[in-house]
N, C-alpha and C positions, 0 to 999 in steps of 0.2 A: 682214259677219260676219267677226269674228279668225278666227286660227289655231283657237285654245286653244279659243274657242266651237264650230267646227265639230267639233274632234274630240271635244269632250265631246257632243255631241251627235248623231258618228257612234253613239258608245258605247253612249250611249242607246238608238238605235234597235236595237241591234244585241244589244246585251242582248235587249230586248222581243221582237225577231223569235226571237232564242233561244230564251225563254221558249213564245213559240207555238208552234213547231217542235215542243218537248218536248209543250206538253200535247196538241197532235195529233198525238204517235205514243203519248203512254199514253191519253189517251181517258179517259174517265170510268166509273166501274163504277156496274152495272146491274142490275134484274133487273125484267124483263118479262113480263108475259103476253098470249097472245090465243087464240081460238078455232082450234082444229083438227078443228071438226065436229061434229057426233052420232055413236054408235054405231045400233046398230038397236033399241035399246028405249027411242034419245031420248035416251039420257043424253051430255051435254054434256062433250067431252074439249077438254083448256086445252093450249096448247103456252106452257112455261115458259122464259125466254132470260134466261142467268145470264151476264154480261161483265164482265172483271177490268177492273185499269185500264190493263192492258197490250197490252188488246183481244181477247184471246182469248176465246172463247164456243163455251160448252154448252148446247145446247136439247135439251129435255126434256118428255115430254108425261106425262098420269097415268093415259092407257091402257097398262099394260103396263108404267109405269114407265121408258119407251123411253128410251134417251140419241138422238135423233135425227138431231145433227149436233154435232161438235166443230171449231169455227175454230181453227187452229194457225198464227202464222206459219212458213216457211221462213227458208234463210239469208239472201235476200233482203227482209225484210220482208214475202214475200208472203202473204195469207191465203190457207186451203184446207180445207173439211169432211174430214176425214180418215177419216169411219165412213161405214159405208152403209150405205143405208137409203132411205125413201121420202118423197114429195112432201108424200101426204095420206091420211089415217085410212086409208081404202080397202085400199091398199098395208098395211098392217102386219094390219089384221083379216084376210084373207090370207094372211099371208106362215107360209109352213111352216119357216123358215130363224132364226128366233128373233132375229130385225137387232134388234142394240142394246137386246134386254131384260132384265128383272129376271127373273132363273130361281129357281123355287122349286116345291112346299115342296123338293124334292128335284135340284140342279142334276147332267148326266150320266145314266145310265144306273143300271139297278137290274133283277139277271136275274131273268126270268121275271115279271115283277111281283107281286113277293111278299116279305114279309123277316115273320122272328120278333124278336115284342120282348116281354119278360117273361113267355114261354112260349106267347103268342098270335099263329098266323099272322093278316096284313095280306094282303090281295090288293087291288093297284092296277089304276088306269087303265092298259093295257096299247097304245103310239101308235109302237112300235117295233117290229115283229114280235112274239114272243113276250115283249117286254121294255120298261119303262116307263121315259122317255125325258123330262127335263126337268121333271119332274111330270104328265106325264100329256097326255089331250088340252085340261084345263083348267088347265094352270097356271098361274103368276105373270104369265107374260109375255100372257094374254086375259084380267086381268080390270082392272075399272076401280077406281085409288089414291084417295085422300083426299089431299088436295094440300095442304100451307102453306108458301108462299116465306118465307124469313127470310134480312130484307136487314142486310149485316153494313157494319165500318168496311174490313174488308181481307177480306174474302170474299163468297161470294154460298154461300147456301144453299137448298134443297127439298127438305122432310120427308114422305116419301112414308110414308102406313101404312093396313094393310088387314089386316084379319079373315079367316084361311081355317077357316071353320068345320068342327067336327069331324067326320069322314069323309069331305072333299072330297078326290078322288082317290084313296079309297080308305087315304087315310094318320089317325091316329087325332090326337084332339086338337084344341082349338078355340086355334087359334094366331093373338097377337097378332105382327103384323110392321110395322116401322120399318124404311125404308132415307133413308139421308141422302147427297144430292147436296151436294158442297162444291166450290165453285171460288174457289180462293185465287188472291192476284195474283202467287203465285210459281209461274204458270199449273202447279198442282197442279186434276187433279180428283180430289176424293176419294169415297168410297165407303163409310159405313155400314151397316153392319148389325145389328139386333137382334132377336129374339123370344123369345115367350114362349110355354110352354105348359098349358093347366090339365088333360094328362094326358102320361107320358111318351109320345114321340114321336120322331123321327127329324126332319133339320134342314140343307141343306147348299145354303146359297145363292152367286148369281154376277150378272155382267153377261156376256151375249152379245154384246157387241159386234164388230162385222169394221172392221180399220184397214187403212188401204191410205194409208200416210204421203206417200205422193208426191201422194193426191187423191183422192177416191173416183171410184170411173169407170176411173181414168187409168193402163190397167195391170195386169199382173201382180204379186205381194208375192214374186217368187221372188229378185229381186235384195237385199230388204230381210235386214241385215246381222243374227242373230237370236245373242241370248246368252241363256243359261238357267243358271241356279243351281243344278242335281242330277244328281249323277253315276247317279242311278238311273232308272227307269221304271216304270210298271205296264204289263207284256206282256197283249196283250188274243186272245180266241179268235174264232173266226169270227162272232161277233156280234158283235161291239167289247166285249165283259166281260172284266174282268183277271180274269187266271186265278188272282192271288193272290200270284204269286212279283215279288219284287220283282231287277231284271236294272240292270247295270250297264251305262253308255254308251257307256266308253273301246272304243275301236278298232270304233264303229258306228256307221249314219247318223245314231243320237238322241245323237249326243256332241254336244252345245252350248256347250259350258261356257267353250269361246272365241269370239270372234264370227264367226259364219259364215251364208253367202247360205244362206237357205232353200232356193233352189234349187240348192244345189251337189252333195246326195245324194239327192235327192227322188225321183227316179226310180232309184236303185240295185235290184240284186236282192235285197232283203231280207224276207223272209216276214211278218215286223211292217208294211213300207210299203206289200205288197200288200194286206192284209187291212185295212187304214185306208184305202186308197187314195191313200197319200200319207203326211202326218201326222194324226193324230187321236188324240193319247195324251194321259196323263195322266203328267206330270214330278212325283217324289217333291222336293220343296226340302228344298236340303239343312241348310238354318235349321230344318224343321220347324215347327209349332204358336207362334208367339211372340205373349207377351202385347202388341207395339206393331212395328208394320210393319218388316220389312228386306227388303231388294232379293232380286227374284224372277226378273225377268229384263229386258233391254234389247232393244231395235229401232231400227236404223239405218237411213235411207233415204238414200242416197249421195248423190243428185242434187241433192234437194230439200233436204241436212244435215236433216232432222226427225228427233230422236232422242226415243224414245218408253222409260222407264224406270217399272215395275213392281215396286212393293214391298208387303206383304202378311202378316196375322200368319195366314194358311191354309197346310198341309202340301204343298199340290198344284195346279198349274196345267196346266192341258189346254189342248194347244199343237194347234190346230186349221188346217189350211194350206185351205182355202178347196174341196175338193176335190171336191163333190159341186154348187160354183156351175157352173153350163153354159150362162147367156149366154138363159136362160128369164129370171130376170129382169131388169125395165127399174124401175132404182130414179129416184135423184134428178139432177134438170133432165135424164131422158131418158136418162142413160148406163146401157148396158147391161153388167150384172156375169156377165163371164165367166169360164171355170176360171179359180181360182188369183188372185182379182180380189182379194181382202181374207184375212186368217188373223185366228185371233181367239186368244184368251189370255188363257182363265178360271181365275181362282183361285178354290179348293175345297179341301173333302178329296176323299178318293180317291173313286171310283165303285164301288157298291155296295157301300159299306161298312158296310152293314148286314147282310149276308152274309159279311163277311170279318172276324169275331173278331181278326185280328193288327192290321189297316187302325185308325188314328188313329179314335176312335167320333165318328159323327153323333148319338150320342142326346141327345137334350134332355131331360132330367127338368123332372117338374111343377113351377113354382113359382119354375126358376131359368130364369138368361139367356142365351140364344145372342149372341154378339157378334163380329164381325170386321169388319176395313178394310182396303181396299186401295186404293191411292195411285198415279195416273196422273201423270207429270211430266214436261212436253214442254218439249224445249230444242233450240238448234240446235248440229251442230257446223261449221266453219269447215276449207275446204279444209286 
């Protein structure tokens, strides 16, 4: 063999092994199903698995609408489920902590369970003290979705929708709901929203999920680098209900607005962190209501570079720091979630703003359409 022959022929090769290289770190996109059980009255729950081409993957089940696990690389190529949550149905029929659901009709808190709408008191399911908590003790997140994967050229889709007929939980209206799982290969996961209702009603949906960027299991979230977009807050009273007045962050532990360790003022003396026990507010954004997503807030995880970015056309996100996990539960492959193991960061409007006249309104009148998204976008950064 010549010269000229061998090296056209290194070239060759070495093209090709390029080429393999490349398509086994993007991987092919996907979207899968298989069985994740029965419930107790038999009905047959699907665990749904949506994978870009970049390899990241969102598994998704239609009990509860659960986001069950998200694969993120790190800055070294490595994979890691970054939400917690549980192995199998069991664990989530269970679970009192809302891992990774669809919250509805009413996401947050609502005092006393009760609100006036067109001159008619409501009295709710009442699973928080004197006060109704996520919807109730039936809401969003127990009951079982209507499921259709639709598989895209650059995205992966599941269109979750479910019928809450009228007066379940105490809330008025027979309300149609669409939520839309979207995993695009610009490892965006996105998050629709829609409903409808055929009398007015009240309407303020989210995902619960707990991120814990460095691995679920693996850790506390206090070192995770936390940036939030609102110089305000809603101050909340010894039940967690804001009390209405909207309070500014500069020169206080809820000043976020640059990036800073969750746990750098988390234990200060401040009468908001005791009566949360931690974090547990609700951030006024300072973008407000927008008709198409902007940036809400960011999460940095040092070790691992995972940076986690939140954008969002909802007024408010409730920055939850994990405070009431105590090492009670044993989620997935065995790791057990204790204090301060995940924080979560739900976009909404305010809490109980059905009761608060000034609060951005949750009502949904008859006929027309609730709608909102909000946009997860995981990337690394590099020492």
């Amino acid at each position: 063999m010549n010269n000229v022959l061998r090296i056209a022929l290194c070239t060759v090769l070495v093209f090709f092994s390029a080429v393999i290289e490349t398509a086994g770190q993007q991987g092919k996109a996907a979207l899968e199903q298989r069985s994740f059980g029965t419930t107790a009255d038999g009905s047959a729950v699907t665990l749904y698995v949506l994978t870009n081409s970049r390899g990241m993957q969102a598994a998704i089940i239609n009990y509860g609408g659960i986001l069950v696990s998200l694969k993120v690389p790190d800055r070294n190529h490595n994979f890691a489920d970054v939400v917690l949550g549980y192995d199998n149905l069991q664990g989530y029929v269970g679970d009192k902590t809302f891992q990774g659901a669809i919250i509805g009709r009413y996401a947050n808190r609502i005092a006393h369970g009760k609100f006036t709408l067109n001159g008619k008191e409501y009295m709710l399911e009442r699973n928080d003290g004197e006060n109704t908590l996520h919807g109730g003790n039936h809401g969003f997140n127990k009951v079982l979705w209507q499921a259709k994967p639709v598989p895209g050229k650059d995205s992966q889709s599941l269109v979750l929708t479910y019928l809450s007929p009228d007066g379940e939980g105490g809330f008025p209206g027979n309300l149609n709901v669409k939520v839309t799982y979207t995993l695009t290969d610009n490892n965006e996961l996105k998050i629709a929203y829609e409903a409808t209702s055929d009398k007015d009603t009240v309407v303020n949906l989210t995902n619960h999920a707990y991120y814990n960027l460095a691995g679920q299991g693996d850790g506390d979230i206090l070192g995770h680098v936390l940036t939030i977009y609102a110089d305000r807050f809603t101050p909340v009273d010894q039940v967690l209900i804001p009390t209405g007045h909207l309070q500014g962050v500069k020169g206080i532990p809820f000043d976020f607005t640059r990036p800073t360790p969750i746990g750098a003022r988390i234990d200060h003396d401040d009468d908001q962190l005791k009566l949360g026990h931690g974090y547990d507010h609700n951030f006024v954004l300072n973008a407000g209501m927008t008709s198409a997503p902007v940036p809400a807030a960011s999460a940095y995880e040092p070790k691992s570079g995972r940076m986690l970015e939140i954008a969002t056309t909802e007024p408010g996100i409730q920055f939850y720091s994990g405070n009431f996990l105590d090492g009670s539960i044993t989620g997935k492959s065995g790791k057990v979630y204790k204090h301060r193991y995940g924080f979560c960061l739900e976009t909404q409007h305010f809490p109980d703003s059905p009761n608060h006249p000034d609060f951005p309104s949750t009502v949904l009148k008859a006929g027309e359409t609730y709608r909102t998204t909000t946009i997860y976008t995981f990337s690394v950064r590099h020492r």
